[in-house]
Backbone bond lengths (Angstrom), bond angles and torsions (degrees), N, CA, C in turn:
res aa  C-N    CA-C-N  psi(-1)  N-CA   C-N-CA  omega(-1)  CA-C   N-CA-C  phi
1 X - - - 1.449 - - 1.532 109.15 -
2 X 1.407 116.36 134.72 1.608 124.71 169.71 1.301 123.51 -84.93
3 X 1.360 114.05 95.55 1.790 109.74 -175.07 1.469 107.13 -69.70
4 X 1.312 96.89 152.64 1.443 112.60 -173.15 1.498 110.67 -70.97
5 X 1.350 113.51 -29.65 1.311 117.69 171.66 1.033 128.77 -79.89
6 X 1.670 131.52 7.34 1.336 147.05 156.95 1.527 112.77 -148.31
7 X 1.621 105.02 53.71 1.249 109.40 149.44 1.379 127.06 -101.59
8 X 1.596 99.18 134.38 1.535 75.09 -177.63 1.762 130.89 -103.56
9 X 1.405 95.44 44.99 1.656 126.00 174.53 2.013 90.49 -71.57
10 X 1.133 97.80 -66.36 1.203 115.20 -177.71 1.444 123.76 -56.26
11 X 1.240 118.10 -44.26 1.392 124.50 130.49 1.543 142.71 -16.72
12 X 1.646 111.50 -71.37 0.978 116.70 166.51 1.586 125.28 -76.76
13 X 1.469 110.26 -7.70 1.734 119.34 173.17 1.566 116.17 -75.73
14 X 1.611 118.94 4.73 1.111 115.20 179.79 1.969 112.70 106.14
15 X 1.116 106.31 -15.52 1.517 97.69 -167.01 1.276 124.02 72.01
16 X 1.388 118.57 17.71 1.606 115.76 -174.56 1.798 109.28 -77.96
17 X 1.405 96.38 -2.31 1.732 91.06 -160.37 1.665 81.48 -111.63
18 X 1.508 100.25 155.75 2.102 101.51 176.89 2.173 101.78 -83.69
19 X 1.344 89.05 160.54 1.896 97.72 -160.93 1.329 88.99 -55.12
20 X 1.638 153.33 -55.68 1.353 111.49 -172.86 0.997 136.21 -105.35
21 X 1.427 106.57 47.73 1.938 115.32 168.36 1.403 107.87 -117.42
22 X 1.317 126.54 131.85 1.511 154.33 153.73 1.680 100.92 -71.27
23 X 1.610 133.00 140.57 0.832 123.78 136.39 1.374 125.49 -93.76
24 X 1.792 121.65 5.89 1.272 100.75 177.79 1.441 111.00 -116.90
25 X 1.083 108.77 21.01 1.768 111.02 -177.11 1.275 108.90 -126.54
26 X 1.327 122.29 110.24 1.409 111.60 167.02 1.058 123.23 -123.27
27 X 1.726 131.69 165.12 1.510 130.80 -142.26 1.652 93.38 -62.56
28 X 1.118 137.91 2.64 1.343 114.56 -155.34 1.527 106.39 -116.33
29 X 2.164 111.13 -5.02 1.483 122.73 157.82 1.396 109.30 -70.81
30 X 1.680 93.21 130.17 1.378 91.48 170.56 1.765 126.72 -61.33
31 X 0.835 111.08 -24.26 1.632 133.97 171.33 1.955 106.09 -43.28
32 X 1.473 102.31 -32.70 1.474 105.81 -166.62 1.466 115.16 -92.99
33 X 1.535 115.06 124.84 1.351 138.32 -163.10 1.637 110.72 -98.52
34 X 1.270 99.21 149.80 1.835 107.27 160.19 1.245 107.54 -137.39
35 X 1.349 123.56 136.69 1.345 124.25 -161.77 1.634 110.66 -117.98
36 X 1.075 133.58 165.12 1.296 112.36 -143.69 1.505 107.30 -92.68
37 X 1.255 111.79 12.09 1.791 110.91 176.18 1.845 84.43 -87.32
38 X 1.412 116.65 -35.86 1.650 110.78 -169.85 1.385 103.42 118.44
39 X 0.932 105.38 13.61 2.141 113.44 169.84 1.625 90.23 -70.17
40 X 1.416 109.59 135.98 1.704 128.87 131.60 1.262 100.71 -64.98
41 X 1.544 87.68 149.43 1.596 114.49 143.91 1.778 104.73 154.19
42 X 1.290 118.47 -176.36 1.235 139.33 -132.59 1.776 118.69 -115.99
43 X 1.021 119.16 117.54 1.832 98.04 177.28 1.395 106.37 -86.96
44 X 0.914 140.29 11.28 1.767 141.69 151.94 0.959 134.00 -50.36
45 X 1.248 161.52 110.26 1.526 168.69 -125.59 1.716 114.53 -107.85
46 X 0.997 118.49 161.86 1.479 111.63 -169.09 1.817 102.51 -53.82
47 X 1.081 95.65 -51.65 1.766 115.14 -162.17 1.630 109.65 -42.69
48 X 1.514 93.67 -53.71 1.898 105.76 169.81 0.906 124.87 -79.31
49 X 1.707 115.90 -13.12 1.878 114.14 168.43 1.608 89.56 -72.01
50 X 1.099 152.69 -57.55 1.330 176.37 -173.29 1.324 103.13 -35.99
51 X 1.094 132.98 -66.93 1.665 151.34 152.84 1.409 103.24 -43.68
52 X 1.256 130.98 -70.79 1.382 132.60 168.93 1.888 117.57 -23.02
53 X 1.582 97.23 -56.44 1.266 100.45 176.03 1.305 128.45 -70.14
54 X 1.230 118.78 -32.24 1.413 140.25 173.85 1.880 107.95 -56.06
55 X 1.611 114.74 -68.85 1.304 114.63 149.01 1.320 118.36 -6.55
56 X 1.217 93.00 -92.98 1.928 104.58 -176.38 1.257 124.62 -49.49
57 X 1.193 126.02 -34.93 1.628 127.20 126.08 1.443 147.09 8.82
58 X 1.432 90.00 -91.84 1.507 111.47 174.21 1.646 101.30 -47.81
59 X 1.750 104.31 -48.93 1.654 118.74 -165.39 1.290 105.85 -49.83
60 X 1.273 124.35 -70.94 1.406 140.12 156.28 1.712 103.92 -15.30
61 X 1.185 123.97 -53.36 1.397 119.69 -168.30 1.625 118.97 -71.39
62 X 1.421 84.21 -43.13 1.687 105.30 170.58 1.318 121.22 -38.80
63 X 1.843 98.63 -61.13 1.291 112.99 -165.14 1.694 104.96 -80.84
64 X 1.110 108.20 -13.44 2.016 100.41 168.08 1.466 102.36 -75.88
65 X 1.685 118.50 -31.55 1.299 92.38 -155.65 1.863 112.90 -101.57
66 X 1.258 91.03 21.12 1.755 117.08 -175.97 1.200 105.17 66.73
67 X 1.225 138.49 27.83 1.736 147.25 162.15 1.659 102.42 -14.83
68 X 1.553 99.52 -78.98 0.930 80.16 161.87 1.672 152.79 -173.25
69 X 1.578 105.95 106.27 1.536 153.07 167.84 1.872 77.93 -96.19
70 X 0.869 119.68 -68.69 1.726 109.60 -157.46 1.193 130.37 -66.05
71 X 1.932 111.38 -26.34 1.421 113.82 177.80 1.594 104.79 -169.90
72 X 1.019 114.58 138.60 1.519 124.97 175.75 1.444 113.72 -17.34
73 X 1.139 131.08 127.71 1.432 126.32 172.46 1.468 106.76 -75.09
74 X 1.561 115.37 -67.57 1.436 109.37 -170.13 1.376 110.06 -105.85
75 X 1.661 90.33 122.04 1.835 106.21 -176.33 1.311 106.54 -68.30
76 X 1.648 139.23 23.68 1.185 119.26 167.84 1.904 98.68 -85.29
77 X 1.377 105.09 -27.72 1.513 106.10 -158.85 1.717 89.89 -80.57
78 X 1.264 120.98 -31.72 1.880 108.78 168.95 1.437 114.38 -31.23
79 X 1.943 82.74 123.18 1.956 68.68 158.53 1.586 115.87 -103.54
80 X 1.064 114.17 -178.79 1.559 111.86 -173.52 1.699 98.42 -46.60
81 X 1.049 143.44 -53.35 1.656 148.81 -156.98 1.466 69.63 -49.47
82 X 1.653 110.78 -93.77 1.495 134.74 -158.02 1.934 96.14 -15.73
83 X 1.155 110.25 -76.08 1.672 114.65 -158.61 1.343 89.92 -52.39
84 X 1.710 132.97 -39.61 1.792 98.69 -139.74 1.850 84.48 -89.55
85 X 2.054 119.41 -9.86 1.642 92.27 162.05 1.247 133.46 -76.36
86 X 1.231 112.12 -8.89 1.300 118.24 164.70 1.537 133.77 -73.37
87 X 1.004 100.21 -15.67 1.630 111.34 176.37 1.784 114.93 -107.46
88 X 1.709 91.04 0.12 1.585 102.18 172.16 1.770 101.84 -99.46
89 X 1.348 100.72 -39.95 1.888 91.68 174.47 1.263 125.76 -56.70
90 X 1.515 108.74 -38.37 1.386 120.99 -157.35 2.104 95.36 -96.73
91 X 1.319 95.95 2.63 1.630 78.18 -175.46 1.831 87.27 -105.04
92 X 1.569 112.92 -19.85 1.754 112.74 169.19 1.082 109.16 -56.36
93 X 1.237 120.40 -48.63 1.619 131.61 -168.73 1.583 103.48 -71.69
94 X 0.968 127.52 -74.73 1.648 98.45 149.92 1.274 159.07 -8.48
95 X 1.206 114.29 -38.65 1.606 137.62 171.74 1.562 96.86 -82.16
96 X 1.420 120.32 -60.68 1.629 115.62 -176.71 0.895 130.83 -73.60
97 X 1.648 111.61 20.68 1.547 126.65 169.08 1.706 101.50 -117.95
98 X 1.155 116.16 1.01 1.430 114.59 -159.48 1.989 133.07 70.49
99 X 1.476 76.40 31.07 1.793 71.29 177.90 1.160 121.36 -116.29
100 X 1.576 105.86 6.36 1.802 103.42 -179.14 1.146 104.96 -127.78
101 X 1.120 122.47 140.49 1.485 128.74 40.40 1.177 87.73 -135.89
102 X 1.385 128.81 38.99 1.765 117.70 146.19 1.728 98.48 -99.74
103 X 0.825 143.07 32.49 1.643 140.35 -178.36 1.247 107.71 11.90
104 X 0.994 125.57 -131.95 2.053 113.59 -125.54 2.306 84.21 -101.99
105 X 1.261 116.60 43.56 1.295 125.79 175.70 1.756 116.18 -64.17
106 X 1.324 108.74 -17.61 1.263 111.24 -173.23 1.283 115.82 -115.78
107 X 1.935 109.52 -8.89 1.355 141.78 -170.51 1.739 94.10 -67.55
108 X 1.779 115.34 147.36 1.145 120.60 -177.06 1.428 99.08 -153.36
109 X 1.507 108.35 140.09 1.283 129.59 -165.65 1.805 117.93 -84.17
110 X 0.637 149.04 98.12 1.327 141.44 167.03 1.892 138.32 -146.64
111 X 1.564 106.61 111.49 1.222 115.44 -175.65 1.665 97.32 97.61
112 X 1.392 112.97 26.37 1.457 117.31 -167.88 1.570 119.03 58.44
113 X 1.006 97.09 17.52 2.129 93.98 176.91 1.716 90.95 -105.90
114 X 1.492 100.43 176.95 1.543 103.84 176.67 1.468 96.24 -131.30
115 X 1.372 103.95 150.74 1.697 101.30 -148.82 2.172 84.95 -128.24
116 X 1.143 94.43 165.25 1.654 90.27 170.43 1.345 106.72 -161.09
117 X 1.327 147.81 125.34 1.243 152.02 166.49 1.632 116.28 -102.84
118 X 1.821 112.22 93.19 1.498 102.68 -167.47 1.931 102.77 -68.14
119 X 1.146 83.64 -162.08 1.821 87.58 -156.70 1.724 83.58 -127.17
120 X 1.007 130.48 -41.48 1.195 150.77 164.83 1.558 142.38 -117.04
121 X 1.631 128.89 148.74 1.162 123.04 -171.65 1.444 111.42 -143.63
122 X 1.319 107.31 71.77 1.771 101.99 -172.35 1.393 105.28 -157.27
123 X 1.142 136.29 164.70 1.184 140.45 -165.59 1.796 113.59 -179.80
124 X 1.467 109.39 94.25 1.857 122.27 -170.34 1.679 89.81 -66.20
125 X 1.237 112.15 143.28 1.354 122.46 155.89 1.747 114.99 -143.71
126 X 1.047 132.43 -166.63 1.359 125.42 140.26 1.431 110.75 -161.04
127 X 1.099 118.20 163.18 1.626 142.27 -170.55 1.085 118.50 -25.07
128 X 1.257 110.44 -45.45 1.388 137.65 -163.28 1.612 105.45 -80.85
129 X 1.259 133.65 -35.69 1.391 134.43 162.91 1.231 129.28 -63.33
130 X 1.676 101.65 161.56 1.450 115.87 -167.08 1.540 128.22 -41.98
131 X 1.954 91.82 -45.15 1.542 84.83 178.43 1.390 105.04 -126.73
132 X 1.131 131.81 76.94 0.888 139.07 -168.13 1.548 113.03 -90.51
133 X 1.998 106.58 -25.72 1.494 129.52 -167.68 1.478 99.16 -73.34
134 X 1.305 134.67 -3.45 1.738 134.90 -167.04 1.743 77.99 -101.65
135 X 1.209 129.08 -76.66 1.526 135.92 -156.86 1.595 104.18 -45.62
136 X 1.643 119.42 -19.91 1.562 118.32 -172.75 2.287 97.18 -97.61
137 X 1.468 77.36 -56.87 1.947 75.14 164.16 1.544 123.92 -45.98
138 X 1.303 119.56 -37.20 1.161 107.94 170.02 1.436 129.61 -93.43
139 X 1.413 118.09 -7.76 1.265 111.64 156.08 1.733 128.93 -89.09
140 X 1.428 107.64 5.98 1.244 127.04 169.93 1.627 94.94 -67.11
141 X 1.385 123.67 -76.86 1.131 161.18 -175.21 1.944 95.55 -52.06
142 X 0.677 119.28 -34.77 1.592 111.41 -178.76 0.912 118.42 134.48
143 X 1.331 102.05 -48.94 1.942 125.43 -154.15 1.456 120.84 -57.25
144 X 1.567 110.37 -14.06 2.022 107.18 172.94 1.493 85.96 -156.14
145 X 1.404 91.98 171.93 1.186 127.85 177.37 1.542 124.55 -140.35
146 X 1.486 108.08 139.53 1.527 105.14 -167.99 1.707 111.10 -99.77
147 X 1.166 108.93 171.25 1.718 105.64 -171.59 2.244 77.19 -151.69
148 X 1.363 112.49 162.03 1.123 146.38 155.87 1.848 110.11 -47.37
149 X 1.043 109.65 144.08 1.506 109.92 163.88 1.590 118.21 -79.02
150 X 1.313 154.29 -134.96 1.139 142.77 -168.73 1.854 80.23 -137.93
151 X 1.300 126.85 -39.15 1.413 133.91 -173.03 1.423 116.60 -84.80
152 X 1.554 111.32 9.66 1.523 109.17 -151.34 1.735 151.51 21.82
153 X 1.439 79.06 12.60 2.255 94.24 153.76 0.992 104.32 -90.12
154 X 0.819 159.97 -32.49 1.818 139.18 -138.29 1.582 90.32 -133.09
155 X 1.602 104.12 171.53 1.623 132.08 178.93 1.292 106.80 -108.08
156 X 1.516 120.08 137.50 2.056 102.54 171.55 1.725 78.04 -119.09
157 X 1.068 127.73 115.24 1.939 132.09 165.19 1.423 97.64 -90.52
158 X 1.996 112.98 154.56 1.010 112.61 -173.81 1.692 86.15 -138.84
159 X 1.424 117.19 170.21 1.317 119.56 148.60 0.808 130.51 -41.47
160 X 1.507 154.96 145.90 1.311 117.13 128.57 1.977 121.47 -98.74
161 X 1.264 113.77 -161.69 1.462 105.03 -166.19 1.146 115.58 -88.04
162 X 1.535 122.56 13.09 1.775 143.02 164.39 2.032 101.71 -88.29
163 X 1.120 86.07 -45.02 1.814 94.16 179.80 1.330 90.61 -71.12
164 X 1.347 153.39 -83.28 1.551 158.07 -175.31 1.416 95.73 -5.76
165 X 1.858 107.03 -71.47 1.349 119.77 -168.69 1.695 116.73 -55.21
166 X 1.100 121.85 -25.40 1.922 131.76 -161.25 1.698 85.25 -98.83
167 X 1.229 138.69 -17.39 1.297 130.91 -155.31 1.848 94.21 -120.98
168 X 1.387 124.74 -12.05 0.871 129.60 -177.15 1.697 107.60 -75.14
169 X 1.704 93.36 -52.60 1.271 103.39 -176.92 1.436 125.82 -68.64
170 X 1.260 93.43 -23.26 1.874 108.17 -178.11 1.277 98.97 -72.49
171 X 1.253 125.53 -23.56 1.405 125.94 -169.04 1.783 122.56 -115.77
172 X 1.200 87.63 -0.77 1.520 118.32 -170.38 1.752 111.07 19.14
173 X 1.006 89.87 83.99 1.747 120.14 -166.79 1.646 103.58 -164.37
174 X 1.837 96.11 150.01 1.959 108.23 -172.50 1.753 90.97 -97.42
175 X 1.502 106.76 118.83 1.430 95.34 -173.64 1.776 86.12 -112.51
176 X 1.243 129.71 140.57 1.584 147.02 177.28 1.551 96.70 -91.35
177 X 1.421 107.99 142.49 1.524 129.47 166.67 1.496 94.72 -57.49
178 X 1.497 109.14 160.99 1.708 112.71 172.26 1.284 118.00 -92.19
179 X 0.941 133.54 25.28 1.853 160.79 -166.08 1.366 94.25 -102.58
180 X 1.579 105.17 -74.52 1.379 112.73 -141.63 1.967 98.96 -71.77
């Protein structure tokens, strides 16, 4: 058994947590031990505390970036409708950054990541159009924001830098605000 107080998961995580608390094991994993002086700790190996943490992670990331409140997590439970709107948002969200329908043309490689700097972030629609129901879902959800047209008919919606982040991952690419 790995006590929590000489693991060196805990160790190598910085020391932010006190020697006998784990944040990834709790009494209710079967994995989690008491030993008969009354030490915690874990029969899990560095590698899967490691994985463990990583998990909880991503989760954490998810749940800031409304993963998902905004769209199905696991595409086994999609039904065909579900996937082909999802591959209609995320190909909009694309276009209002400037990347479609020439795809990743402006995209640049470096340190093996794929990097993208849009040039633009806007996209006119109005009410009255087809898909207009993705531009209200995603500002439910965080991910854009609408502004007025200059004529007051129309909508110009933009990303915002929560939408950047959900479109990053879908695309698993570092996409930069058009500012910076």
């Amino acid at each position: 058994m790995r006590r929590c107080e000489k693991c060196s998961y805990l160790e190598s995580s910085g020391g932010e947590y006190p020697e006998s608390y784990c944040p990834l094991v709790s009494e209710e994993d079967p994995k989690f031990a008491v030993d008969n002086d009354g030490y915690c700790g874990c029969n899990y190996n560095l590698r899967t505390l490691k994985k463990l943490d990583r998990e909880r992670d991503e989760a954490e990331y998810r749940a800031y970036l409304g993963y998902d409140d905004f769209m199905l997590v696991n595409s086994i439970d999609m039904t065909e409708e579900d996937s082909r709107k999802l591959k209609l948002i995320v190909e909009v969200m694309m276009h209002t950054i400037g990347m479609w329908p020439e795809g990743l043309r402006h995209a640049y490689k470096r340190h093996g990541r794929i990097y993208y700097r849009p040039y633009r972030n806007y996209f006119s629609t109005a009410p009255k159009l087809a898909g207009y129901w993705m531009w209200e879902r995603m500002q439910k959800a965080g991910h854009a924001e609408m502004r007025k047209s200059w004529n007051g008919d129309g909508e110009i919606w933009s990303l915002t830098r929560r939408g950047l982040d959900w479109l990053e991952m879908k695309l698993n690419m570092r996409i930069y605000d058009e500012e910076d």
